[in-house]
Backbone as CSV, one residue per row, in Angstrom:
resi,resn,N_x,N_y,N_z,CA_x,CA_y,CA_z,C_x,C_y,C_z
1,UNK,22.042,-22.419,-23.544,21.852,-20.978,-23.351,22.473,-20.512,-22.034
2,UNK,22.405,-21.101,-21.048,22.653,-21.024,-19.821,24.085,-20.542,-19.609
3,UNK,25.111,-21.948,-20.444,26.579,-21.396,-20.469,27.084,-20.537,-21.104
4,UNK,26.117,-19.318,-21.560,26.370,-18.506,-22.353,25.945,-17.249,-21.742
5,UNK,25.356,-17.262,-20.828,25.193,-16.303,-19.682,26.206,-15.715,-19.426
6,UNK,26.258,-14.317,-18.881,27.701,-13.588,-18.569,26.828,-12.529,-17.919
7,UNK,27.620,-12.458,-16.740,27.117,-11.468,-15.665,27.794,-10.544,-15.895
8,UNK,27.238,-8.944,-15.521,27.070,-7.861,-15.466,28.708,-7.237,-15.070
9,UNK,29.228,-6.357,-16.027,30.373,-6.412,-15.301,30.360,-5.262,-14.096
10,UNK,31.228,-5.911,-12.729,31.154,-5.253,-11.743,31.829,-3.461,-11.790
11,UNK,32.890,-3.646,-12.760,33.350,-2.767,-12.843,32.860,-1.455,-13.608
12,UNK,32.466,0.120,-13.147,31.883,0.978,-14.252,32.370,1.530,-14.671
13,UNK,34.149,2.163,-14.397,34.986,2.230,-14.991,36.480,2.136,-14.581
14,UNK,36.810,2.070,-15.847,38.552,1.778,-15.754,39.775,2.787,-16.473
15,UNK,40.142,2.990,-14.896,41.248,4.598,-15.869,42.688,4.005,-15.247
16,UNK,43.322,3.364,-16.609,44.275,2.474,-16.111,44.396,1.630,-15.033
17,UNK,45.168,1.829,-13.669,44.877,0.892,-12.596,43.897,1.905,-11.531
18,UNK,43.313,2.758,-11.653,42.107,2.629,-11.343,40.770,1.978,-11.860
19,UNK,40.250,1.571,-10.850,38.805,0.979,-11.040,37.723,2.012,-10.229
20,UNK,37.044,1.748,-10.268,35.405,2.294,-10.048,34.516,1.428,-10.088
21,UNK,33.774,0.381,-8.851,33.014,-0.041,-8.974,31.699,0.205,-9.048
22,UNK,30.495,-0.655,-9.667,29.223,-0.226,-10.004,28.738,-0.632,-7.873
23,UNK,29.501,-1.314,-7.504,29.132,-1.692,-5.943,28.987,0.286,-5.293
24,UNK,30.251,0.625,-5.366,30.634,2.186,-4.876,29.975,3.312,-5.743
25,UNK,30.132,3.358,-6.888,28.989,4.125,-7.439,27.461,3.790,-6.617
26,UNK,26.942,2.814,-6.426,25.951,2.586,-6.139,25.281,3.061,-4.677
27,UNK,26.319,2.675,-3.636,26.346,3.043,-2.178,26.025,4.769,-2.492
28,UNK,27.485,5.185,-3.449,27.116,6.854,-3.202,25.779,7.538,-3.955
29,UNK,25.648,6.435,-4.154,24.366,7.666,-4.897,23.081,7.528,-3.567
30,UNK,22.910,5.998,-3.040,22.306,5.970,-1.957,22.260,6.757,-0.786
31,UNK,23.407,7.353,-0.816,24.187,8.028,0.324,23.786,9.978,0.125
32,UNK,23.414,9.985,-1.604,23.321,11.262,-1.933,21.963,11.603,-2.264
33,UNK,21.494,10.357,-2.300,19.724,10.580,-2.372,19.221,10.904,-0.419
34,UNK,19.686,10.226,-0.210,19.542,10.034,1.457,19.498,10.916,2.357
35,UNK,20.846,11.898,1.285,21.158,12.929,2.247,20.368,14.146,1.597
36,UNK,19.752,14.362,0.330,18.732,15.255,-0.336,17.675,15.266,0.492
37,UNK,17.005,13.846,0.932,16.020,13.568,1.316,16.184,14.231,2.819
38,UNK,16.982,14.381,3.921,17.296,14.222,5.297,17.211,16.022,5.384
39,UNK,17.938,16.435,4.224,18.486,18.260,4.474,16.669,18.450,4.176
40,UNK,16.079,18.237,2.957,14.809,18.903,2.362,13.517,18.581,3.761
41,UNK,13.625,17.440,4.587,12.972,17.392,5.750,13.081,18.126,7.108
42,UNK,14.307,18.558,7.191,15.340,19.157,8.205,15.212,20.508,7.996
43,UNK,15.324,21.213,6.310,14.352,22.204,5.913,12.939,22.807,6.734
44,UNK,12.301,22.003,6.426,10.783,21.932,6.735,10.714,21.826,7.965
45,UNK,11.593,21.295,9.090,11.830,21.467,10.675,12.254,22.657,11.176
46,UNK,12.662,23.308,10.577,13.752,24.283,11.049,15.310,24.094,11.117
47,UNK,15.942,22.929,10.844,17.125,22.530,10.892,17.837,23.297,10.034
48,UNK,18.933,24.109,10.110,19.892,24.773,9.669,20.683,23.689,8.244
49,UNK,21.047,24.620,6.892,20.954,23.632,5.772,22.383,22.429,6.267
50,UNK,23.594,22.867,7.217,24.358,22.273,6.820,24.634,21.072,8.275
51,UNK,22.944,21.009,9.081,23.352,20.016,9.878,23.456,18.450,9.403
52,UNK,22.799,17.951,8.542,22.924,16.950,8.076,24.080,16.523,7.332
53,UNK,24.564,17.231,6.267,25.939,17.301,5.361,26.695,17.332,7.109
54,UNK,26.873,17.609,7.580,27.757,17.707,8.825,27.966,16.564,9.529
55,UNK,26.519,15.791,9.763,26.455,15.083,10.450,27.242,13.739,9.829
56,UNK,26.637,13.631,8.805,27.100,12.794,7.555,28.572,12.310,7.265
57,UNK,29.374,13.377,7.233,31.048,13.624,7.655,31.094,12.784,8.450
58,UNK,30.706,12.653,9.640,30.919,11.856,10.774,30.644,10.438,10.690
59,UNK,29.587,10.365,10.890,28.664,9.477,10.657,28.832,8.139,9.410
60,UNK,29.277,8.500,8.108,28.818,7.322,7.081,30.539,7.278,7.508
61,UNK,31.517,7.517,7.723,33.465,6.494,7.913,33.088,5.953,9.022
62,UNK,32.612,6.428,10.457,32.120,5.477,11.231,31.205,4.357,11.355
63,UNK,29.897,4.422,10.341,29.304,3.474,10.359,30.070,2.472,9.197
64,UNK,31.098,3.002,8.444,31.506,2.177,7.581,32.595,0.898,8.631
65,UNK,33.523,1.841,9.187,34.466,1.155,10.516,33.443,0.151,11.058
66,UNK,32.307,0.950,11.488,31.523,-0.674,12.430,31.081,-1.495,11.708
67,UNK,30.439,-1.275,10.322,29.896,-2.361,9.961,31.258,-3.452,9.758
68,UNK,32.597,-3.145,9.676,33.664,-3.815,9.235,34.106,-4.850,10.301
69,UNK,33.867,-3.831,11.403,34.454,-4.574,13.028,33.119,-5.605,13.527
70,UNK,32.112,-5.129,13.113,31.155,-5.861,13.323,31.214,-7.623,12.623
71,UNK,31.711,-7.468,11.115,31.430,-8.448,10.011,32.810,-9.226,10.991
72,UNK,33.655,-8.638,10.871,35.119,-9.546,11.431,35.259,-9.961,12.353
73,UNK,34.377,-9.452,13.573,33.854,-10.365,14.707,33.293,-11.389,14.539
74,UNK,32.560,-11.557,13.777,31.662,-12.487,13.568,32.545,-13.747,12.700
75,UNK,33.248,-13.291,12.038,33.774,-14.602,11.241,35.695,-14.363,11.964
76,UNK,35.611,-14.430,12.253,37.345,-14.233,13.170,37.756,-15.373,13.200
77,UNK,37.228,-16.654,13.029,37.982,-17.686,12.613,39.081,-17.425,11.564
78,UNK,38.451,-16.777,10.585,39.556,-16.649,9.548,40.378,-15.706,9.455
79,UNK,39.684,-14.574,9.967,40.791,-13.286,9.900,41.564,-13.088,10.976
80,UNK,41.370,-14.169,12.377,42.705,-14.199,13.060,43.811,-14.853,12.471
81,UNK,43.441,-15.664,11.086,44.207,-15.951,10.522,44.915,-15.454,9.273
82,UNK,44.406,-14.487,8.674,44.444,-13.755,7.854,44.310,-12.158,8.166
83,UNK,45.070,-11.581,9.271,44.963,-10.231,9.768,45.284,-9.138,8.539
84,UNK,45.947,-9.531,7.674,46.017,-8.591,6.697,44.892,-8.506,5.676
85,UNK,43.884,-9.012,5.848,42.519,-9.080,5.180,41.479,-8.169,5.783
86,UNK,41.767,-7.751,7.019,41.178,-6.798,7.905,40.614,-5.387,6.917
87,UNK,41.679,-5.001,7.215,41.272,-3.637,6.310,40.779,-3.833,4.449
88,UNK,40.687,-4.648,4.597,40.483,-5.216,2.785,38.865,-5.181,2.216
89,UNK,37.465,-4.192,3.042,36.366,-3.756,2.594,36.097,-4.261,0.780
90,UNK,37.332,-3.555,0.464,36.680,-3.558,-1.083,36.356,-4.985,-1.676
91,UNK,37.071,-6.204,-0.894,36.454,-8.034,-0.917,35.094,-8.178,-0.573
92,UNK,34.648,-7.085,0.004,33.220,-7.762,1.037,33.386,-7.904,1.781
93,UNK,32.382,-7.543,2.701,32.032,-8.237,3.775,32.185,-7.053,5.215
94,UNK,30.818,-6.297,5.083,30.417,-5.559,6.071,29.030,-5.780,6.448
95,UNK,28.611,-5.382,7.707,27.323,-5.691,8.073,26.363,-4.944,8.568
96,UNK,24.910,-4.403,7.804,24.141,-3.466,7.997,23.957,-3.342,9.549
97,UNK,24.026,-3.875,10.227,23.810,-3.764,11.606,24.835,-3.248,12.319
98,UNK,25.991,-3.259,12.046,27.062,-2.890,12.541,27.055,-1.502,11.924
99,UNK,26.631,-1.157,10.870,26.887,0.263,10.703,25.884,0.794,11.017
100,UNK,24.468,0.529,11.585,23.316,1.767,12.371,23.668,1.454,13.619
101,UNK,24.507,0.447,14.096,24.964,1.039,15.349,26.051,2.241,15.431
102,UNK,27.180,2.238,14.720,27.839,3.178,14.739,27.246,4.640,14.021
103,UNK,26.288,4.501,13.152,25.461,5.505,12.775,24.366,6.343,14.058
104,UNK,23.845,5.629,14.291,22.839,5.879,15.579,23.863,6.350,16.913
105,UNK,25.066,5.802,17.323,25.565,6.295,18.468,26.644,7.965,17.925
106,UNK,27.095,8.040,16.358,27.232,9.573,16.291,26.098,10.454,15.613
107,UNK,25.485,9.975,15.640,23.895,10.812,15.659,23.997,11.237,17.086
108,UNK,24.156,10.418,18.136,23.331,10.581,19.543,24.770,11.618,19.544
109,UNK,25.690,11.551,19.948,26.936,12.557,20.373,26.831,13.528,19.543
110,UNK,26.706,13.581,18.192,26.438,14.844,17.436,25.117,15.699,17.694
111,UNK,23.881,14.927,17.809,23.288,15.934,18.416,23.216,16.288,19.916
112,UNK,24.243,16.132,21.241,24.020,16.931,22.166,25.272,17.871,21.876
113,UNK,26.090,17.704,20.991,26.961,18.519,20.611,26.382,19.945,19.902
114,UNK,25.428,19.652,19.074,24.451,20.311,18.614,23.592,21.190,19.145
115,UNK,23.124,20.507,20.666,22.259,20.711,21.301,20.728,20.848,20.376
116,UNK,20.675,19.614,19.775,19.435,19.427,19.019,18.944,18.079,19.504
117,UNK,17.894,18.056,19.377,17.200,16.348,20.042,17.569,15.050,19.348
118,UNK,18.201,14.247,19.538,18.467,13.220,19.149,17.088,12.428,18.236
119,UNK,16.106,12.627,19.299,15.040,11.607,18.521,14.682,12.618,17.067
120,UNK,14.738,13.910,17.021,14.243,14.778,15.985,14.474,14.758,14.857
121,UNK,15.835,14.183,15.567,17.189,14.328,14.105,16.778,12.634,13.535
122,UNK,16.673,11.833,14.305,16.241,10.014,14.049,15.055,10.311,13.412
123,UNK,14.202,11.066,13.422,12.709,11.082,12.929,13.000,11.498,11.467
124,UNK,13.474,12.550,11.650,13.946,12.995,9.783,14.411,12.126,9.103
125,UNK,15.734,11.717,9.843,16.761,10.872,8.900,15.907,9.213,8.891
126,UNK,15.043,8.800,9.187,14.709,7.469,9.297,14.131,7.346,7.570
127,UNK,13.427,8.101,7.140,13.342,7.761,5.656,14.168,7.642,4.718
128,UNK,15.177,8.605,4.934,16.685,8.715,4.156,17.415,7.052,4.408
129,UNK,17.537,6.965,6.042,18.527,6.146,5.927,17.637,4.583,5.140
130,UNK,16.322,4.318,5.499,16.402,3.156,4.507,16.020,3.178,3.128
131,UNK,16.254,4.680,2.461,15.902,5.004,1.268,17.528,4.322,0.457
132,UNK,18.262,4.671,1.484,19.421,4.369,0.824,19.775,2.628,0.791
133,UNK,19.322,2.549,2.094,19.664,0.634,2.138,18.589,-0.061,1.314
134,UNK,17.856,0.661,0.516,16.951,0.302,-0.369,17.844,0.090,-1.890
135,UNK,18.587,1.199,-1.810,19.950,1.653,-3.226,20.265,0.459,-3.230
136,UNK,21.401,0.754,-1.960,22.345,0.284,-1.649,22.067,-1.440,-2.287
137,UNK,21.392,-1.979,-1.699,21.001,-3.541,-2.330,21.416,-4.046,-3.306
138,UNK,21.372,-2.585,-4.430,21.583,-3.189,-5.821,23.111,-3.599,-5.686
139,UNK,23.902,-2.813,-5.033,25.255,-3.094,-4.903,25.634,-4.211,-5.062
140,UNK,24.829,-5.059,-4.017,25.153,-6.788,-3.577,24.741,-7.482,-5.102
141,UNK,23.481,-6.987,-5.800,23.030,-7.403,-7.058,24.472,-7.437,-7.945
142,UNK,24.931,-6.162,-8.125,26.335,-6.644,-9.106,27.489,-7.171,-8.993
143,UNK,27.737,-7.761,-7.802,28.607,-8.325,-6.969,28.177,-9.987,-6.797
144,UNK,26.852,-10.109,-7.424,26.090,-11.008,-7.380,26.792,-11.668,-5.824
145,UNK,26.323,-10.934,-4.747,25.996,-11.864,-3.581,24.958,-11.115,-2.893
146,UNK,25.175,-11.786,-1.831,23.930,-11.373,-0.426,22.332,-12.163,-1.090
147,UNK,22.552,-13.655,-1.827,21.680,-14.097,-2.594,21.295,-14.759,-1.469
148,UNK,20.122,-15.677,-2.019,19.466,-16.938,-1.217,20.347,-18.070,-1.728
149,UNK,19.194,-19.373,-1.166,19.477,-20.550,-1.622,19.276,-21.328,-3.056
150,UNK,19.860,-21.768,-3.923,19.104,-22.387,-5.333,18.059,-22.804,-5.679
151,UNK,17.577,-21.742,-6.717,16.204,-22.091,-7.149,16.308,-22.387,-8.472
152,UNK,15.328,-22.442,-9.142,15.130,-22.987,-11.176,15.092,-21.422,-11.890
153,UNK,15.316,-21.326,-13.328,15.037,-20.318,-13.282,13.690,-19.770,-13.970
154,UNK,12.877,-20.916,-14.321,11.402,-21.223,-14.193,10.674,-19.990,-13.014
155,UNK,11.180,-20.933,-11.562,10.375,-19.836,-10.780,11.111,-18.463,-10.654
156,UNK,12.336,-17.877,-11.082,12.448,-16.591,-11.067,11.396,-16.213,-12.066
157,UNK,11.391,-16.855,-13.252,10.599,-16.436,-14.421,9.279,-16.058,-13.833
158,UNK,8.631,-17.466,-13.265,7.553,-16.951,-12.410,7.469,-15.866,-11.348
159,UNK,8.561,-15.235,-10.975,8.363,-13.994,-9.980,8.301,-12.654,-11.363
160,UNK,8.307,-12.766,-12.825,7.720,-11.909,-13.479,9.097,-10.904,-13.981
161,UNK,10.193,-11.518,-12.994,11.626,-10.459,-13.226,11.943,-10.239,-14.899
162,UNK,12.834,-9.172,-14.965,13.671,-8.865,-16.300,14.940,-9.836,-16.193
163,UNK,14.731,-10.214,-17.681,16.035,-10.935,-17.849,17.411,-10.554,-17.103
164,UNK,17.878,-9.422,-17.098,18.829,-9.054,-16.778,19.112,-9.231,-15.061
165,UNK,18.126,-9.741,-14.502,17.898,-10.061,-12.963,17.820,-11.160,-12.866
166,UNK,17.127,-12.067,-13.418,17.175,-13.572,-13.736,18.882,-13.865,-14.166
167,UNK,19.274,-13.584,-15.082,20.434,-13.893,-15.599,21.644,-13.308,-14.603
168,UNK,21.896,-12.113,-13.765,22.796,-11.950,-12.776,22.341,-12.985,-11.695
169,UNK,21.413,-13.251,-11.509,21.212,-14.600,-10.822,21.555,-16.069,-10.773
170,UNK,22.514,-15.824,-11.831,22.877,-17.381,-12.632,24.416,-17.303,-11.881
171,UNK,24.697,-18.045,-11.376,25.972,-18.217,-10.272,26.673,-19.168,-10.929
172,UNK,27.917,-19.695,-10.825,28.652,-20.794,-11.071,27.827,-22.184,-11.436
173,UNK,26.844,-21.889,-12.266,26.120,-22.859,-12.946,24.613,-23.177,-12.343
174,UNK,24.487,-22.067,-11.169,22.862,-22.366,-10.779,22.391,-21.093,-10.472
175,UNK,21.065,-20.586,-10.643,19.926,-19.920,-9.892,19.959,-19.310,-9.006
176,UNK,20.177,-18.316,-7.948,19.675,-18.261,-7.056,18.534,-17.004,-6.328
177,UNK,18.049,-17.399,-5.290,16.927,-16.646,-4.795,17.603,-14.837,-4.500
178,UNK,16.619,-13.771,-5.737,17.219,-12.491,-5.275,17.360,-12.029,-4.449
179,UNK,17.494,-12.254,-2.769,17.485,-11.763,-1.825,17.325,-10.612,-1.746
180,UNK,18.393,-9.793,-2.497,18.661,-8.360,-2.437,17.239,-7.546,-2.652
181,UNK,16.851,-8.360,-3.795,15.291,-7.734,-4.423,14.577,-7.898,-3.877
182,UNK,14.127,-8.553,-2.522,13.320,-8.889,-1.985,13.632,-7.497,-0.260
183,UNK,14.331,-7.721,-0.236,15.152,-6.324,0.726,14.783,-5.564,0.241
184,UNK,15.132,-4.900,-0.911,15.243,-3.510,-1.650,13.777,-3.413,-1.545
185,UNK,12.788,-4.524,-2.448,11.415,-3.922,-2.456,11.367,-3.804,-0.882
186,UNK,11.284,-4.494,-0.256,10.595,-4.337,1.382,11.110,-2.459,2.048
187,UNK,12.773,-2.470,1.857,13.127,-1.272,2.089,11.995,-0.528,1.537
188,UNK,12.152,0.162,0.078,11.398,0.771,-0.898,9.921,1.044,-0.349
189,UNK,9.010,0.430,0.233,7.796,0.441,0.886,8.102,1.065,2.162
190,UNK,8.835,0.686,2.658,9.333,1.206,3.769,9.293,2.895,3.542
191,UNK,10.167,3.055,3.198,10.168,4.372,2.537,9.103,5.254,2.652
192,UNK,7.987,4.715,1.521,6.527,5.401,1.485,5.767,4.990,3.027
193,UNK,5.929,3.980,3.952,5.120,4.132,4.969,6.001,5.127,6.206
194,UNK,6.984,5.611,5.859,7.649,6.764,6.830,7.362,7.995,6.550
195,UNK,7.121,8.180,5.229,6.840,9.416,4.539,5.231,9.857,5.147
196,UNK,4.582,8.882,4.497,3.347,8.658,5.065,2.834,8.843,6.790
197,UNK,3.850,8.583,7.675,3.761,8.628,8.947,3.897,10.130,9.215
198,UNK,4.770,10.653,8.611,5.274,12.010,8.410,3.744,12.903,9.000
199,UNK,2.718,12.366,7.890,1.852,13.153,8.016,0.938,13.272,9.229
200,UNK,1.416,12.091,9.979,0.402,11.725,11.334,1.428,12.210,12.772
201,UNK,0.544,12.765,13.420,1.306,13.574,14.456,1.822,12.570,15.469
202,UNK,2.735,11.680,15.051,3.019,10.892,16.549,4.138,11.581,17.460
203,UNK,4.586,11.248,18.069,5.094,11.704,18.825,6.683,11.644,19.020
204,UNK,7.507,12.514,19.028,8.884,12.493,18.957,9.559,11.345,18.723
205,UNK,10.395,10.823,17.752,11.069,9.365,18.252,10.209,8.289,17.490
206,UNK,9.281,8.539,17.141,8.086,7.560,16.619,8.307,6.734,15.276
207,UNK,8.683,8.053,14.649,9.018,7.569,13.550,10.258,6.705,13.045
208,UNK,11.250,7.482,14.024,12.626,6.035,13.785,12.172,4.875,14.414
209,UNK,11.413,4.878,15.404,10.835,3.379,15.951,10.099,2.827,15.053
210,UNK,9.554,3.321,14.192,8.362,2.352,13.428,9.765,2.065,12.461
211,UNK,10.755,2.940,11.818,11.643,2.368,10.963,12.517,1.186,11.119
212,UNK,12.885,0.306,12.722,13.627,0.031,13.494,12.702,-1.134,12.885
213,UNK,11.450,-1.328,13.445,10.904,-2.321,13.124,10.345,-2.776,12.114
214,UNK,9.948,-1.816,10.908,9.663,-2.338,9.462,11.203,-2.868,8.838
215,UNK,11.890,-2.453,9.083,13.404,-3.116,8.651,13.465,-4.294,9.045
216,UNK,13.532,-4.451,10.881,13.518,-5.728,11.696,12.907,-6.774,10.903
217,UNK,11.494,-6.275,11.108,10.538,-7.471,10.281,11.321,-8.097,8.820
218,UNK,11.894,-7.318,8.067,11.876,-7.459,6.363,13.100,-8.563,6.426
219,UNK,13.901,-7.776,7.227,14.938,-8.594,7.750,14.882,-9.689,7.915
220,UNK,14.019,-10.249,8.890,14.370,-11.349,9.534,13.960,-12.346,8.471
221,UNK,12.782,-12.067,7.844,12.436,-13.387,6.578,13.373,-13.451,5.790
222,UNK,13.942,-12.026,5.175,14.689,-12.009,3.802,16.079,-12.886,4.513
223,UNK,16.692,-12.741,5.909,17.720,-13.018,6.159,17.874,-14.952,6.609
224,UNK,15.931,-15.266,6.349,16.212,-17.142,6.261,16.260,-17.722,5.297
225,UNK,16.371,-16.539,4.075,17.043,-17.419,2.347,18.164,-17.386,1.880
226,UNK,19.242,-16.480,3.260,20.028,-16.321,3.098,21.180,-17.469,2.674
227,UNK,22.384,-17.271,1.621,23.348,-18.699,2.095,24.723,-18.206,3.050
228,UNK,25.120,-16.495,3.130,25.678,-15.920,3.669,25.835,-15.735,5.121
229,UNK,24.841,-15.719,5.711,24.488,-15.240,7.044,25.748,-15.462,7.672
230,UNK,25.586,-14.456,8.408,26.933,-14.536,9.790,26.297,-15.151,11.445
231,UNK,26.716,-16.551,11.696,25.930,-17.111,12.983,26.917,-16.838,13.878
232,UNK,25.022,-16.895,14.866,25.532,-17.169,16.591,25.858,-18.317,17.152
233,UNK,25.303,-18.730,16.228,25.333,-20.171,16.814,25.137,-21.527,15.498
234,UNK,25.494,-22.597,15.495,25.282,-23.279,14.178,24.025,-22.973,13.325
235,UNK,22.975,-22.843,14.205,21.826,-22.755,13.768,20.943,-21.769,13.849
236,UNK,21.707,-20.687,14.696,21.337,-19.530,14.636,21.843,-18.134,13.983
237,UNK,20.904,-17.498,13.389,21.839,-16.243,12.014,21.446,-14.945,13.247
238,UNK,22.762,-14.841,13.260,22.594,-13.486,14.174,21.994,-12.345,13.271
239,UNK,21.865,-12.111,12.051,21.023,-10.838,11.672,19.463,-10.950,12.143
240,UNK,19.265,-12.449,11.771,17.517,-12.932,12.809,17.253,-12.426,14.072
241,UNK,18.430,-13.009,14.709,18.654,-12.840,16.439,18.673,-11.124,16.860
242,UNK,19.389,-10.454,15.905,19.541,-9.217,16.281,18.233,-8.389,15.749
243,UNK,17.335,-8.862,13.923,16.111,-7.978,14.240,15.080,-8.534,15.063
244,UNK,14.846,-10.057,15.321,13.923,-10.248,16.412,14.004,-9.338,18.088
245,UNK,15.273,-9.145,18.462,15.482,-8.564,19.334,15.273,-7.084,19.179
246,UNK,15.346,-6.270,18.349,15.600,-5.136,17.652,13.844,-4.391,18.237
247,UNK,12.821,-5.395,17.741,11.171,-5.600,17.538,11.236,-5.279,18.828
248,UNK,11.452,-6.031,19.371,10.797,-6.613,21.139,11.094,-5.211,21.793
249,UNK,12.667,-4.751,21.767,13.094,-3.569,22.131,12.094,-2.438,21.779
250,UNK,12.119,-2.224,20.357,11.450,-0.918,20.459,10.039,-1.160,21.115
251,UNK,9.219,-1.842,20.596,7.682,-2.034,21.614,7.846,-1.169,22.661
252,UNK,8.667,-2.139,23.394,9.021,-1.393,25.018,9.349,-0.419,25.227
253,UNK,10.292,0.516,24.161,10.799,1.756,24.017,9.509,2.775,23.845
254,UNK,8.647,2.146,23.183,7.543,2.864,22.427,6.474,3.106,23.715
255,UNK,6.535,1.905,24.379,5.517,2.013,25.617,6.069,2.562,26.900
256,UNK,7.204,2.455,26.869,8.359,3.250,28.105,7.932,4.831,27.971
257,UNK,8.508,5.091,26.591,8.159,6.405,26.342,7.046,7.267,25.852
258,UNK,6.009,6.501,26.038,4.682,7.318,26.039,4.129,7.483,27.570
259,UNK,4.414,6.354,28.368,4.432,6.272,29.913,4.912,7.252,30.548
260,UNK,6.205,7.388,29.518,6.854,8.530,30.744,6.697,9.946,30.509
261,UNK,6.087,10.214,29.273,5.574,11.080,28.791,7.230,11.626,27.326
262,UNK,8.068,11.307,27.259,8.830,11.784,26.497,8.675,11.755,25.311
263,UNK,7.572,10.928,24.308,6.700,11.185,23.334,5.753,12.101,23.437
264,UNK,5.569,12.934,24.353,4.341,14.135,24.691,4.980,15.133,23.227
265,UNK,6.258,15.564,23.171,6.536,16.338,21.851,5.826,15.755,20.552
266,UNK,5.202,16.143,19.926,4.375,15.671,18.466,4.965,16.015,17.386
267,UNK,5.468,15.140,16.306,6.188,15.425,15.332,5.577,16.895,14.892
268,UNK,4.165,16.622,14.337,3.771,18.042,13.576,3.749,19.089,14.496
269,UNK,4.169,19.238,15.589,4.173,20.763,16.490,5.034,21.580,16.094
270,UNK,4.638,22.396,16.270,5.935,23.127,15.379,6.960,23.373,16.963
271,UNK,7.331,23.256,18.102,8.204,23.122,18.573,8.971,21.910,18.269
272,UNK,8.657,21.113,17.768,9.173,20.103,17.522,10.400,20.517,16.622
């Protein structure tokens, strides 16, 4: 039965030598739920309808550039050897961390350009953005990577999955652990505990900090079943290294800025 398995085709459509992947379909819809979600909150702030669509422009080609420069740093063994592979995204191989850095630093320049608060605009958009890296996951699902290590498919069976998840799981003759699904749900919760925060008056900034670190956390387990990881070191996976560090940071951010009073603004105020 097994060799009779056939994975999902990547492609969703084909108009001669164009393609359309189910990977890119997938990102944009993440990208268009994200951004429904960011304007309809931004709404409810007072934010003018077309700061987000604005911001967005900016924002998702740059975080796309970093996550790229980010991934190719990291493995540059090969692509100093292969420089014409550089610009070649549509192979794989970008890295969520590399793009909320470049996301987060034209957030910060767009809003003093704006002259709107940086943390205000992070507080809205923090549900959007891991609503989408929640999507987004499935991407890696039809691409069948960003998996774990080999398992039976007994215990997928035992995690209760649909065939059709079990069976894109079937690799060059083995099993492996859904990673992605294990992300996506963690994202997905994520989600509802930002929404949920929404309703509690913390204080400016609060809410992208609690997002910083429910990611961090999800991260760092989902990223030790990884077989992909990009290291620091033989034995160290810099996505670990970077959300363990990620944690520690905000704490301090969180306790810096209630100290200094720059959390005194309260999400639900209406100056806020």
């Amino acid at each position: 039965m097994e060799a009779m398995i056939q994975p999902l085709d990547p492609i969703a459509i084909s108009l001669g030598p164009i393609q359309v992947h189910w990977y890119g379909v997938i990102i944009g819809t993440g990208i268009a739920l994200a951004l429904w979600l960011a304007m309809r909150e931004g709404d409810k702030r007072g934010l003018p309808n077309e700061v987000f669509p604005d911001l967005m422009l900016w924002a998702i080609p740059i975080a796309i550039i970093c996550a790229r420069i980010y991934y190719v740093l990291f493995e540059w063994d090969y692509y100093a050897q292969h420089l014409g592979d550089i610009p070649k995204i549509w192979n794989g191989g970008i890295a969520i961390h590399g793009a909320l850095i470049g996301s987060v630093a034209t957030t910060y320049f767009f809003a003093k350009k704006r002259n709107i608060s940086f943390w205000k605009l992070a507080d809205i958009a923090a549900p959007s953005i891991i609503l989408g890296q929640a999507i987004g996951r499935w991407g890696n699902f039809m691409n069948q990577e960003a998996h774990g290590g080999e398992v039976t498919r007994a215990f997928l069976e035992n995690l209760h999955l649909p065939d059709f998840i079990i069976n894109q799981m079937y690799i060059n003759g083995a099993y492996y652990h859904p990673t992605f699904l294990y992300e996506s749900i963690w994202d997905l919760l994520g989600v509802f505990l930002l929404l949920a925060l929404r309703r509690v008056n913390l204080g400016r900034g609060e809410i992208f900090l609690s997002y910083i670190t429910w990611y961090s956390i999800g991260r760092f387990f989902v990223e030790g079943l990884r077989t992909d990881s990009l290291m620091l070191t033989e034995n160290l996976r810099m996505a670990q290294t970077i959300s363990f560090a990620l944690v520690i940071v905000d704490v301090v951010l969180w306790i810096i800025r209630r100290k200094k009073g720059y959390a005194d603004v309260r999400y639900l105020d209406k100056k806020q």
